[in-house]
VOPAPA-401535 format. One line per 5 residues: number of its first residue (from 1); their letters; for each residue x, y, z of N, C-alpha, C. Coordinates in Angstrom, 2 decimals. Example, Ala and Ser with C-alpha at 12.3 -4.5 7.8 and 13.67 -1.06 7.14 Angstrom:
// residues 2
1	as	13.19,-5.69,7.80,12.30,-4.50,7.80,13.20,-3.30,7.80; 12.85,-2.25,7.08,13.67,-1.06,7.14,12.90,0.03,7.87
//
This chain:
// residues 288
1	xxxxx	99.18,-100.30,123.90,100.17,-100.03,124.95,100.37,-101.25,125.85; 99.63,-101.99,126.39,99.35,-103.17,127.34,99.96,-104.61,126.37; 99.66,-104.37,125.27,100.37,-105.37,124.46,101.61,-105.46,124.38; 102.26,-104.41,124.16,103.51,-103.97,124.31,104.53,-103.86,125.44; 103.53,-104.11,126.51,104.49,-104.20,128.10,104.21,-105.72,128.68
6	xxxxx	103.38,-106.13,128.12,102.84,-107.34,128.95,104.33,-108.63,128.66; 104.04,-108.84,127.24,105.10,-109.78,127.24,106.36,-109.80,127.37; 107.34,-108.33,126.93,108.41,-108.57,127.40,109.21,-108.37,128.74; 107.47,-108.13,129.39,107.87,-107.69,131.36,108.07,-109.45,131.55; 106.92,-110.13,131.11,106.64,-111.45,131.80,107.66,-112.33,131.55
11	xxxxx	108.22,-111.92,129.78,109.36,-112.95,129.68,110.89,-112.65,130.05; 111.06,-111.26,130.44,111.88,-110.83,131.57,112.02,-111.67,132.68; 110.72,-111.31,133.38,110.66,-112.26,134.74,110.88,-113.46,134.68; 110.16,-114.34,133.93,110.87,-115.44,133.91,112.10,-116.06,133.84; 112.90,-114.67,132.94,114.16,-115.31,133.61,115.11,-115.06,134.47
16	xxxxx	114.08,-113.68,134.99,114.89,-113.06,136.00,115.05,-112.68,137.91; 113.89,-113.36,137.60,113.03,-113.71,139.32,113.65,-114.13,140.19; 113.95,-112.87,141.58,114.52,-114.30,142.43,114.06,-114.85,143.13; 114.65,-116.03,143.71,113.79,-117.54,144.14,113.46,-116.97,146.18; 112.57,-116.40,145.71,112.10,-115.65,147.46,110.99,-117.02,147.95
21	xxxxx	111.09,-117.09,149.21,110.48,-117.91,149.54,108.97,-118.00,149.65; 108.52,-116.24,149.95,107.07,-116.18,149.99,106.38,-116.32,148.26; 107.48,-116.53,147.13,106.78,-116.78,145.82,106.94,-118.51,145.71; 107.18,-118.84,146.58,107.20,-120.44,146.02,105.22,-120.89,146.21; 105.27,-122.00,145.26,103.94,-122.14,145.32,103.59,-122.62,146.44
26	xxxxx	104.09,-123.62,147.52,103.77,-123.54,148.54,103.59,-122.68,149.86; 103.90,-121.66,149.10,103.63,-120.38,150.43,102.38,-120.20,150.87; 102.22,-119.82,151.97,100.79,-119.94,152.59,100.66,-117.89,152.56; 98.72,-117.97,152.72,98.49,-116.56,152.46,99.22,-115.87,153.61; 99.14,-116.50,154.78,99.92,-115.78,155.90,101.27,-115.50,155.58
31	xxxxx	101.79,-116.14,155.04,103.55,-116.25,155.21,103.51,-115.07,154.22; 102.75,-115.05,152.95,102.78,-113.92,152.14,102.19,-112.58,152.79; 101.25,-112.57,153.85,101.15,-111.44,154.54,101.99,-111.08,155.22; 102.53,-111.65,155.95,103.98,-111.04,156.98,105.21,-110.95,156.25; 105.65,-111.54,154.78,106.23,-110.83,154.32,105.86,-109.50,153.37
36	xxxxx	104.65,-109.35,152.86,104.55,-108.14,152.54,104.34,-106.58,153.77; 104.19,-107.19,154.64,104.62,-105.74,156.02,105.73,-106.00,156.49; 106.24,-106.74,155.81,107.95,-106.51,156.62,108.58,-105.74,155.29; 108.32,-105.91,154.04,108.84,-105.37,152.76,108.66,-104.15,152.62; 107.46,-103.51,154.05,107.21,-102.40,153.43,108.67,-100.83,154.18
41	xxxxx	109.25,-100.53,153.03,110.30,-99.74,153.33,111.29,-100.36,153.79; 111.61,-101.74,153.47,112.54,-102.77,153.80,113.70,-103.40,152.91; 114.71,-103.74,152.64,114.95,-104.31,151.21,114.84,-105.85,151.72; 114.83,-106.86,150.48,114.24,-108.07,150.55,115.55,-108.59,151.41; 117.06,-108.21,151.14,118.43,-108.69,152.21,118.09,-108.74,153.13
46	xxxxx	117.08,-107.76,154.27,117.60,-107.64,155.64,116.16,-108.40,155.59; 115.35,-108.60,155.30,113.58,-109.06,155.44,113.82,-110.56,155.60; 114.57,-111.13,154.54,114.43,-112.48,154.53,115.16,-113.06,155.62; 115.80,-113.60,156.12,116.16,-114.00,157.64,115.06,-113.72,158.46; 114.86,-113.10,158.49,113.62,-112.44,159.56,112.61,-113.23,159.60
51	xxxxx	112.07,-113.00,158.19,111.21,-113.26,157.74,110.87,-115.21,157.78; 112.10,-115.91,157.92,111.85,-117.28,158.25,112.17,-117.47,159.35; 113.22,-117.00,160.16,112.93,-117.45,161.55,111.59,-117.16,161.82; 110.20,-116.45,161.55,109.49,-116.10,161.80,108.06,-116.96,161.35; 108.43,-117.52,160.49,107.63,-118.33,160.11,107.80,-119.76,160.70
56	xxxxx	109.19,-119.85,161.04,109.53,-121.13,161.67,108.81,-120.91,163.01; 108.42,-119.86,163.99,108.25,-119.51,165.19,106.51,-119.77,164.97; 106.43,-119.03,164.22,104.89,-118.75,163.85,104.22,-119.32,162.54; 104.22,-120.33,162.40,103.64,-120.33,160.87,102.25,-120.42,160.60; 101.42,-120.06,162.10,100.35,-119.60,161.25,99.50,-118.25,162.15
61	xxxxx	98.60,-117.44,161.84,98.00,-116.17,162.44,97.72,-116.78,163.91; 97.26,-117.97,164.46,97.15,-118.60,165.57,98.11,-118.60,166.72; 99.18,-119.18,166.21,100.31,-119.02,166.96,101.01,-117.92,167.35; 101.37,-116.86,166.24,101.57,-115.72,166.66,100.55,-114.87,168.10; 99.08,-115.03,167.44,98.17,-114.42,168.66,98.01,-114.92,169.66
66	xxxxx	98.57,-116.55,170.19,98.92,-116.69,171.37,100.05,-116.27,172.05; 100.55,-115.46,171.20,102.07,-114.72,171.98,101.57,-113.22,172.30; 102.05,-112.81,173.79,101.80,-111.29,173.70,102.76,-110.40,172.74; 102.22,-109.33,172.76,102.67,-108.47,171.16,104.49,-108.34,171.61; 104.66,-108.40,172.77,105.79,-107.86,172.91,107.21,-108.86,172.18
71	xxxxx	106.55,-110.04,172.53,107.52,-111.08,171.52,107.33,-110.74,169.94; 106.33,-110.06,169.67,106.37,-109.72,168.26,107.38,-108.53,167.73; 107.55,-107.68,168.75,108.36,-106.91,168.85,109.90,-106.88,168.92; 109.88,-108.07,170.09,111.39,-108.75,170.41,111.92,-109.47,168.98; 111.08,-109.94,168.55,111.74,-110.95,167.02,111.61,-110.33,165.72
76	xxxxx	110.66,-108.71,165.73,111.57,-108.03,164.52,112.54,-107.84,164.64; 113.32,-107.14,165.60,114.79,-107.10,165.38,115.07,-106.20,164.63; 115.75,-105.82,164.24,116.42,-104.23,163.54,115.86,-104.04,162.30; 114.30,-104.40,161.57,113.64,-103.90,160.63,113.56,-102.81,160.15; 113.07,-102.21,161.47,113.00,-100.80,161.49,111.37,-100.83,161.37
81	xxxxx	110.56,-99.90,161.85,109.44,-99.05,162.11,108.77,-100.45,162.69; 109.24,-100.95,163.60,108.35,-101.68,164.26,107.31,-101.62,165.15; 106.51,-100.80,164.55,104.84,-100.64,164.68,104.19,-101.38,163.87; 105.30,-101.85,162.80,105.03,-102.79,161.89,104.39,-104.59,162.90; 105.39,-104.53,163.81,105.41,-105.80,164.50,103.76,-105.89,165.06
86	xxxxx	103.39,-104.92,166.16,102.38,-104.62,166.29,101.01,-104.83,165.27; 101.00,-104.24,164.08,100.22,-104.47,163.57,100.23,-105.79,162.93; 101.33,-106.57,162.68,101.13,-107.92,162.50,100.51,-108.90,163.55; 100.89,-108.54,164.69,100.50,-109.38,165.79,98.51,-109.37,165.90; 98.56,-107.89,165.34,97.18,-107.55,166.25,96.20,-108.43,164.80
91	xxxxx	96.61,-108.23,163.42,96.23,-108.91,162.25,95.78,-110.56,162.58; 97.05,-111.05,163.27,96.64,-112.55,163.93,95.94,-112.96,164.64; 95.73,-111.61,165.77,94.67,-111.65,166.37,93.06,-111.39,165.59; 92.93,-111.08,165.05,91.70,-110.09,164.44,91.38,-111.88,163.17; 92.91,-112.46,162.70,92.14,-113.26,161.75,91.99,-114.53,162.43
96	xxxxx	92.67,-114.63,163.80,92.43,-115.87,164.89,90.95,-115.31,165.38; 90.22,-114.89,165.89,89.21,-114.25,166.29,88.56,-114.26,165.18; 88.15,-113.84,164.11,87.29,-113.34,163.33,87.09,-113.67,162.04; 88.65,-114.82,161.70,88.36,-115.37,160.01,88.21,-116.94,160.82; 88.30,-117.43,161.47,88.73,-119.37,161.87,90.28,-119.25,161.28
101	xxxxx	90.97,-118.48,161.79,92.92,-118.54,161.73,92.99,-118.27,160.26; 91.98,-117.87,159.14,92.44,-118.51,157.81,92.73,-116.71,157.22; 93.64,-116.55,156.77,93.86,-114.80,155.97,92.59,-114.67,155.51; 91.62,-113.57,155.48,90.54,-113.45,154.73,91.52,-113.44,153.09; 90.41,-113.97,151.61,90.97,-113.63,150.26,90.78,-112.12,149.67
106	xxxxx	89.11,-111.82,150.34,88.68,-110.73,149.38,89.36,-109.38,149.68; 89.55,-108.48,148.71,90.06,-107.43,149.43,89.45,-106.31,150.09; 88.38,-106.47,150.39,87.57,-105.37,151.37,87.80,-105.94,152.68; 88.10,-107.76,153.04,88.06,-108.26,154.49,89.74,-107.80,154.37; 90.46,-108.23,153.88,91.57,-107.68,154.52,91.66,-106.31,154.46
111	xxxxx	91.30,-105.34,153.75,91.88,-104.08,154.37,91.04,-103.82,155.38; 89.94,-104.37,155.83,89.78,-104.10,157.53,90.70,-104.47,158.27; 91.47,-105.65,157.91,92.50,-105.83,159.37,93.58,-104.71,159.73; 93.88,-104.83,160.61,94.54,-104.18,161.25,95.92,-103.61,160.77; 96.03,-102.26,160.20,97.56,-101.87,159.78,97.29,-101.92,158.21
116	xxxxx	96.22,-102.95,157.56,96.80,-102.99,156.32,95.63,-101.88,155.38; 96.70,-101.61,154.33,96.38,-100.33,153.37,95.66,-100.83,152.23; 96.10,-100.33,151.19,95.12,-100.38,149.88,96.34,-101.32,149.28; 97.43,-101.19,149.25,98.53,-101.72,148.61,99.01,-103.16,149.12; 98.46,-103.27,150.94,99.07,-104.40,151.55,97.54,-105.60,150.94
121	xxxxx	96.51,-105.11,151.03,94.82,-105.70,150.61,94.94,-106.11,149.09; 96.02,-105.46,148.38,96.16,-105.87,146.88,96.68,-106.99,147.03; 97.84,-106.57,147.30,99.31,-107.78,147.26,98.40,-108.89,147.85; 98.26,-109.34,148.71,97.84,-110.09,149.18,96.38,-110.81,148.83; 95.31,-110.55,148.50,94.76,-110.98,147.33,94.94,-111.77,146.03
126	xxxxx	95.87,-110.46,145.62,96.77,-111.21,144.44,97.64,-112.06,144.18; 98.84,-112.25,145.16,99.58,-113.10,145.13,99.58,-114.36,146.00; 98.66,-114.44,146.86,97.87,-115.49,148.17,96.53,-116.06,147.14; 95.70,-115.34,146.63,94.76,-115.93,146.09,94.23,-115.67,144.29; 95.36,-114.93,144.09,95.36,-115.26,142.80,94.35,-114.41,141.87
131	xxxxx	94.07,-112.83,142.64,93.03,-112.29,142.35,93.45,-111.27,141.39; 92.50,-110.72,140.67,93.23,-109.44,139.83,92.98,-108.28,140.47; 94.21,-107.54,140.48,94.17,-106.24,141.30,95.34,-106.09,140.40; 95.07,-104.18,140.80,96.36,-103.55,140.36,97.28,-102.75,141.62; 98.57,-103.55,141.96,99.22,-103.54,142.98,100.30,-102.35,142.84
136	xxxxx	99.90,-101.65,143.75,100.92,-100.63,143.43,101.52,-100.06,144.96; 103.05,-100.90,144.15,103.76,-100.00,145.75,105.02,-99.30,144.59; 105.94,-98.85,145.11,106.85,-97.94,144.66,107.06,-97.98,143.82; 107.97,-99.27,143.62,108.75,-99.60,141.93,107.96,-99.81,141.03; 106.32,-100.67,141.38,105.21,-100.38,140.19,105.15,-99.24,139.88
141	xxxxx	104.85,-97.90,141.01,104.33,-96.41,140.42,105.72,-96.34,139.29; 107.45,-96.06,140.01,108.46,-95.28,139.15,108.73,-96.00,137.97; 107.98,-97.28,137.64,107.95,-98.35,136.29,106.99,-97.94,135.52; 106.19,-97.38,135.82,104.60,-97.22,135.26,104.52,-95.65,134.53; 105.79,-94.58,135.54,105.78,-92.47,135.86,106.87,-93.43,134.22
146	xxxxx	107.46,-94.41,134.26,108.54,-94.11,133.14,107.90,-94.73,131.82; 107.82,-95.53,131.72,107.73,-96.39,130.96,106.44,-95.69,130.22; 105.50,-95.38,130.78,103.93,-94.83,129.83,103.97,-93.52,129.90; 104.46,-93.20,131.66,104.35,-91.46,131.34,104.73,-90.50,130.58; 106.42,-91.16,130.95,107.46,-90.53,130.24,108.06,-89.32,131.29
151	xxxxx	108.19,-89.80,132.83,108.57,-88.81,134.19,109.65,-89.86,134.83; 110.55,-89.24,135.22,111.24,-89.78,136.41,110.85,-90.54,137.34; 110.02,-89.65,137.84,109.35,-90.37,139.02,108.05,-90.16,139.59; 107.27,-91.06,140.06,105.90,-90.78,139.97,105.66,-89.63,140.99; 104.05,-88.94,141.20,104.23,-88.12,142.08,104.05,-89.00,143.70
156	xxxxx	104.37,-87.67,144.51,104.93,-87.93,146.21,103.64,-89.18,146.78; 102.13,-88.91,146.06,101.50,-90.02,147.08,100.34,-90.10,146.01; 99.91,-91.32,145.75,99.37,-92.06,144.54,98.07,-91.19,144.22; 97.76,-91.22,143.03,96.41,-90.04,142.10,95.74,-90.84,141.94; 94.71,-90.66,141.28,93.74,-91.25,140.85,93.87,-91.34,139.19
161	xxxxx	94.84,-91.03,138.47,95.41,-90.82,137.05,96.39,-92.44,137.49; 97.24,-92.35,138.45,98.13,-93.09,138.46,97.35,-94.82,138.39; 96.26,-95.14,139.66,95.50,-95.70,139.68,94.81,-96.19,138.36; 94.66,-95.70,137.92,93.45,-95.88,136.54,94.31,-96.54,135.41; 95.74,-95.79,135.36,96.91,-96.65,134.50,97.16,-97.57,134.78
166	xxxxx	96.91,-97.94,136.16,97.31,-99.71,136.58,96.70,-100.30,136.19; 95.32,-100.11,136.29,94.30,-101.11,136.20,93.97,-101.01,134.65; 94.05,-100.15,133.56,93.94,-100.29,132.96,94.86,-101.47,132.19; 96.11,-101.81,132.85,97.46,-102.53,132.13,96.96,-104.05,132.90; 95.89,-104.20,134.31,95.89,-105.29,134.32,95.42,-106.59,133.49
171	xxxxx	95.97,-107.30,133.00,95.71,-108.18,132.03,94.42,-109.42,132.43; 94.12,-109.71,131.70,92.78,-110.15,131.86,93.36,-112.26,132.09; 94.14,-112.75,132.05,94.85,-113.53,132.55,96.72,-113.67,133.04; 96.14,-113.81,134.07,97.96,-113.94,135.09,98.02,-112.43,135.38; 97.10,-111.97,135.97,96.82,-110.59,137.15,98.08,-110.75,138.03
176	xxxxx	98.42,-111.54,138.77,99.49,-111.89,139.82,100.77,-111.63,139.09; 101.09,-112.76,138.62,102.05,-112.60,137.95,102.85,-111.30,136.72; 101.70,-110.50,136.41,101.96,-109.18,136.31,102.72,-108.43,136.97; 101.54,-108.47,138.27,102.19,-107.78,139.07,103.81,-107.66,139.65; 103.70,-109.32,140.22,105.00,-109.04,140.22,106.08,-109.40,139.81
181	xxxxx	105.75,-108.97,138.34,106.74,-109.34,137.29,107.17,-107.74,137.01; 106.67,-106.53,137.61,106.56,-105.25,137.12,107.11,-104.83,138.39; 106.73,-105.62,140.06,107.59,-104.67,140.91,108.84,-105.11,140.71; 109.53,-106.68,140.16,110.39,-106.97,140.20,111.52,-106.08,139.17; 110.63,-105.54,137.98,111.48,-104.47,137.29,111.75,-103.31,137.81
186	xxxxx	110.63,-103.32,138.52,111.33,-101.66,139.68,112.29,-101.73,140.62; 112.44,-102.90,141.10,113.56,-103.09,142.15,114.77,-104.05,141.96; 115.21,-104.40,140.74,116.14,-105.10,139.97,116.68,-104.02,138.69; 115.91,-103.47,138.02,116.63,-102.68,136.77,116.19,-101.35,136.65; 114.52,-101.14,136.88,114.51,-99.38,137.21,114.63,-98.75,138.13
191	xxxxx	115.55,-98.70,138.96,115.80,-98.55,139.87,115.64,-96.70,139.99; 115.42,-96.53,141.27,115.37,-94.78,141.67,116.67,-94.17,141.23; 117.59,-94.43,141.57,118.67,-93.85,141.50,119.67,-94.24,139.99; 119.32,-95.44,139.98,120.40,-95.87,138.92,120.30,-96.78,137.77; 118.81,-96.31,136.67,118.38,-97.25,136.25,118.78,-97.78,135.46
196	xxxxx	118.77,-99.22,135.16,120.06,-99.75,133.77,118.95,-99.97,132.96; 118.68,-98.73,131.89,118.20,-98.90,131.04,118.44,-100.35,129.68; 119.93,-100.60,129.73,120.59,-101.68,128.68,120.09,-102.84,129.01; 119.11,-103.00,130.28,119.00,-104.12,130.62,117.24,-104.49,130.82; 116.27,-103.19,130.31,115.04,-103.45,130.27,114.61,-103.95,129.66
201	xxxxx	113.70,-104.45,129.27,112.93,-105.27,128.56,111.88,-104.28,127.57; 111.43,-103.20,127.72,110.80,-102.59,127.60,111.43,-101.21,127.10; 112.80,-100.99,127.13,113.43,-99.77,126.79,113.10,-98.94,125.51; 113.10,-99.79,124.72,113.02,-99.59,123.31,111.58,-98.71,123.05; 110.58,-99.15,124.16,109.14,-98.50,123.76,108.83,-97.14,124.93
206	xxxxx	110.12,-97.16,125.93,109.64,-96.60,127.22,110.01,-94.85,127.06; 108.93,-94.89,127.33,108.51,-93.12,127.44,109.48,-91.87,127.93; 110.07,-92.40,128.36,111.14,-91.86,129.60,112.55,-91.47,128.72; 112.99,-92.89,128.71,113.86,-93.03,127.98,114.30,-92.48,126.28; 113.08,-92.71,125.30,112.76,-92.09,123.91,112.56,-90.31,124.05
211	xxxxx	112.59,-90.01,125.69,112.45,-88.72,125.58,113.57,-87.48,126.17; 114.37,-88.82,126.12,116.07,-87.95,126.54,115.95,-87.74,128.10; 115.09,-89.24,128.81,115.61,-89.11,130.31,115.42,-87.70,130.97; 114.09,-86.98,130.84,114.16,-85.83,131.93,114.36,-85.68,132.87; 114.87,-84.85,133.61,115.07,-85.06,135.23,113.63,-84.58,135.59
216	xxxxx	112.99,-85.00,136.66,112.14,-85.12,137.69,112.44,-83.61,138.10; 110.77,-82.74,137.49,110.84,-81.65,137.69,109.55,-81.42,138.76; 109.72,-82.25,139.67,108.23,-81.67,141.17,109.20,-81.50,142.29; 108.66,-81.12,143.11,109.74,-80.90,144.68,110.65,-81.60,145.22; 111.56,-81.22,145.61,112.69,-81.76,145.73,112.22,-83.08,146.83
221	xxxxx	113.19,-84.14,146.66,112.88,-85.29,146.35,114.34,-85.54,147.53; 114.15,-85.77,148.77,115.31,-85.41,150.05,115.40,-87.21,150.66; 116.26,-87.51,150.56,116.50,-88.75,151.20,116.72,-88.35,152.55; 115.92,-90.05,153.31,115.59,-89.26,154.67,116.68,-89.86,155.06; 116.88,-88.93,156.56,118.53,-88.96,157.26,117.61,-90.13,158.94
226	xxxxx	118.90,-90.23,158.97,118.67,-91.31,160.62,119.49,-90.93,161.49; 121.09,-90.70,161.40,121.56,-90.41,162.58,121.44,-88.99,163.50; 120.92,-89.51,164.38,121.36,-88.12,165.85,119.43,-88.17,165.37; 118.64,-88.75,164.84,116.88,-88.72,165.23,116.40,-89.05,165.81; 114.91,-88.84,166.24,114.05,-89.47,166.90,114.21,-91.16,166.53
231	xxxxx	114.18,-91.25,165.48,114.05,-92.71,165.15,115.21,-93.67,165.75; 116.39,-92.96,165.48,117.61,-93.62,166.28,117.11,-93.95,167.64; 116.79,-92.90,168.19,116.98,-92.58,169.55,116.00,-93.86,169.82; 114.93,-94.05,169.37,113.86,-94.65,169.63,114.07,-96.26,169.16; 115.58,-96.50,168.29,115.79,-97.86,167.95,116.74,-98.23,168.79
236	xxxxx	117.40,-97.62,169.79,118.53,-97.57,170.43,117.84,-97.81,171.94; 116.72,-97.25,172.15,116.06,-97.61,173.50,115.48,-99.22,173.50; 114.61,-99.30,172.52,113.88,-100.71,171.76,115.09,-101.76,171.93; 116.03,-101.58,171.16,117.49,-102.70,171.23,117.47,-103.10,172.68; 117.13,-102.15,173.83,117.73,-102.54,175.17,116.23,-103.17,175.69
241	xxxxx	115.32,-102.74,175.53,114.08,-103.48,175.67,113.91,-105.19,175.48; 114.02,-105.36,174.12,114.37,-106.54,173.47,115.39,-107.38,173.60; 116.08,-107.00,174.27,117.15,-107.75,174.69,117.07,-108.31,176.19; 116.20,-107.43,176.88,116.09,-108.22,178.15,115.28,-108.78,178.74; 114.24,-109.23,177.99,113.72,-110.66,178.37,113.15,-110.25,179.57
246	xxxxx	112.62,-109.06,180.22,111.81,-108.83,181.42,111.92,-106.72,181.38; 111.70,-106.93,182.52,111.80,-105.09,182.99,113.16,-104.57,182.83; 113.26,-103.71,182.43,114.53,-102.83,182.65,114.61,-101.64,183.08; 115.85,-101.20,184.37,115.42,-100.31,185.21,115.85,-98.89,184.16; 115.60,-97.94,184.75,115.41,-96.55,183.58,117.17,-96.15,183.28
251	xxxxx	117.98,-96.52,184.54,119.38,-96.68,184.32,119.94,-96.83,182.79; 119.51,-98.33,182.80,119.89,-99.08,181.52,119.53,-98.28,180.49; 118.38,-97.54,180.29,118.02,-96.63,179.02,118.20,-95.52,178.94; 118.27,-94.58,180.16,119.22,-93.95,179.97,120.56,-93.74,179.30; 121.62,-94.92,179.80,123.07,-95.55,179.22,122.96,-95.38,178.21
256	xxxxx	121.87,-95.25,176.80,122.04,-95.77,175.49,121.58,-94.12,174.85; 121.88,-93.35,175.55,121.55,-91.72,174.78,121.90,-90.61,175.46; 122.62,-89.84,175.36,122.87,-88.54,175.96,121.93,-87.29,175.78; 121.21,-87.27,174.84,120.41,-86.20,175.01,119.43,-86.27,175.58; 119.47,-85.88,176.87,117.95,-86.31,177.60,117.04,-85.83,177.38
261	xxxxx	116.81,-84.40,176.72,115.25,-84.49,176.53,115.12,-85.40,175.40; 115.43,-85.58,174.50,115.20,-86.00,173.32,115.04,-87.76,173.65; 116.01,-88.35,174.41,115.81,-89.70,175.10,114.05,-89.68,175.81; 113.79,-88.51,176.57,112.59,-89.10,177.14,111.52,-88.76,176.31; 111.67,-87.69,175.50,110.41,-87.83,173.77,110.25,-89.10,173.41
266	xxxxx	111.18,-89.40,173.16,111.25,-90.91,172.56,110.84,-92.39,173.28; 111.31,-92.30,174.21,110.73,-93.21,175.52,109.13,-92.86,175.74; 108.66,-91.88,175.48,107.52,-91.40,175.73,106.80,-91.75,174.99; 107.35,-91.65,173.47,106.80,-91.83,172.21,106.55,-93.53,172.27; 107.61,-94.48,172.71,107.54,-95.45,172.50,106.27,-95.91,173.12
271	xxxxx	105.76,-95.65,174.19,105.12,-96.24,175.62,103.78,-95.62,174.92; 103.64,-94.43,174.59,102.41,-93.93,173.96,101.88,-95.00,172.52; 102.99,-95.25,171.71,102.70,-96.16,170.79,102.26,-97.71,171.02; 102.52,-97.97,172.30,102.05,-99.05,172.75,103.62,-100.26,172.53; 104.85,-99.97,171.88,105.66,-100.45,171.94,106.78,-100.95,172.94
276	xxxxx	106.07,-100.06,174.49,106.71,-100.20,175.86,106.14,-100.12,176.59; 106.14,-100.58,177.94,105.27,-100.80,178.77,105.89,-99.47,179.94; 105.64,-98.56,180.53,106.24,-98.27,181.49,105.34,-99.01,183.30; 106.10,-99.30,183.74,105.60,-99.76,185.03,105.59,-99.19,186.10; 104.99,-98.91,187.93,104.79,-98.43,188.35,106.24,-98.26,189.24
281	xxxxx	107.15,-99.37,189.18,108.21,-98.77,189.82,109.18,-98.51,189.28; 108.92,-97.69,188.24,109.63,-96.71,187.53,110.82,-97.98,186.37; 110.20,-98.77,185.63,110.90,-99.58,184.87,110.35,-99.91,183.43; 110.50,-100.39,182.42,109.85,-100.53,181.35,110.39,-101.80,180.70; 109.25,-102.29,180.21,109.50,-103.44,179.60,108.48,-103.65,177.96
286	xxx	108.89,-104.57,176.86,108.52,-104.84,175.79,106.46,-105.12,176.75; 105.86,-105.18,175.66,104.05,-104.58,176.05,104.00,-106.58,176.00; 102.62,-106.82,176.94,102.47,-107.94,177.05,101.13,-108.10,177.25
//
């Protein structure tokens, strides 16, 4: 089975890769850490801009942790779930403090830092230092539910079946490059919604496909909504935060929502998350 996916994923990729900046060989492990938490639930369009003004600002865990978190906050910018920002900042801190500025390699020191998971401790390992792991974020699982399972789509939050198939497919040279030679098929041609089978590399052997394309028979499967949410409400307060470069009186945040209870959940929510500061004469500003 591993024989059969390995080479025509890799010689796919090769010619199908695009030229991202955190895969150039000069990328540093940091630059590959802050773009893999900005990727996460992100597409690579809105990440990349970001993602180099940011490196131009910060290019290394040092510099960032001499900034208070709130500039980390101010320069995501419309990412979205910027708790993300936060936990990058606090990462710089933790590897300014506790590695000598340098990304830890192994993956037990990074998934102690701060924010990062089992998936962010892979990637980063693997593609920073070149380690073998089996990396699994989305488009690996719905590449992996098709191609061997023979399912639509993998289940809602990773097994220990799913796990064991990765690692069993990791190849015993070019671990990295596996990897992401396999998310790049999940997010270029197998796509969730619209996969162009005519264009896999792998079609001919894939499980999914040889079995007349079943539809995805586990719980319904609901794309999440944004307008009139908490999350709006809570990106719409943040916008006015970030934009002003000091305190802002409760006026101003008010202005940006009509539903007031739901405005002060959210304001509440923010300040509890540590993403706002509220101050004593009744004003709020980005956390410092």
């Amino acid at each position: 089975m591993a024989a059969g996916l390995h080479a025509p994923i890799l010689d796919w990729y090769a010619e199908n890769a695009r030229d991202l900046p955190w895969r150039h060989p000069d990328a540093t492990p940091w630059g590959i850490l802050v773009s893999e938490i900005m990727l996460q639930q992100t597409p690579v369009a809105r990440v990349l801009p970001v993602w180099i003004e940011w490196m131009e600002r910060w290019p290394t865990p040092a510099a960032l942790a001499a900034e208070p978190p709130g500039e980390a906050v101010r320069h995501w910018g419309r990412l979205g779930y910027p708790r993300r920002a936060l936990n990058l900042h606090a990462c710089a801190r933790a590897i300014t403090a506790d590695h000598d500025g340098r990304v830890p390699a192994g993956y037990d020191e990074l998934r102690r830092l701060p924010g990062i998971g089992d998936y962010t401790a892979a990637a980063v390992a693997s593609f920073a230092y070149g380690r073998s792991h089996a990396v699994l974020d989305t488009n690996v699982r719905r590449v992996l539910a098709r191609a061997v399972r023979g399912e639509e789509y993998p289940p809602k939050a990773t097994t220990t079946a799913e796990r064991r198939l990765a690692e069993s497919l990791v190849p015993g040279l070019d671990a990295p490059r596996w990897a992401v030679a396999v998310m790049e098929l999940g997010a270029l041609v197998c796509t969730a919604r619209a996969p162009r089978c005519a264009d896999c590399p792998v079609a001919v052997s894939c499980a999914w496909r040889l079995a007349g394309r079943p539809a995805y028979d586990g719980p319904e499967r609901r794309g999440q909504t944004y307008a009139g949410t908490d999350r709006q409400c809570r990106g719409r307060l943040l916008a006015v935060l970030r934009d002003a470069h000091g305190a802002v009186p409760k006026e101003a945040l008010d202005a940006v929502w009509d539903d007031a209870p739901q405005r002060e959940r959210a304001l509440d929510g923010l300040v509890a998350d540590g993403l706002a500061e509220a101050l004593p004469d009744g004003t709020y500003r980005l956390p410092t």
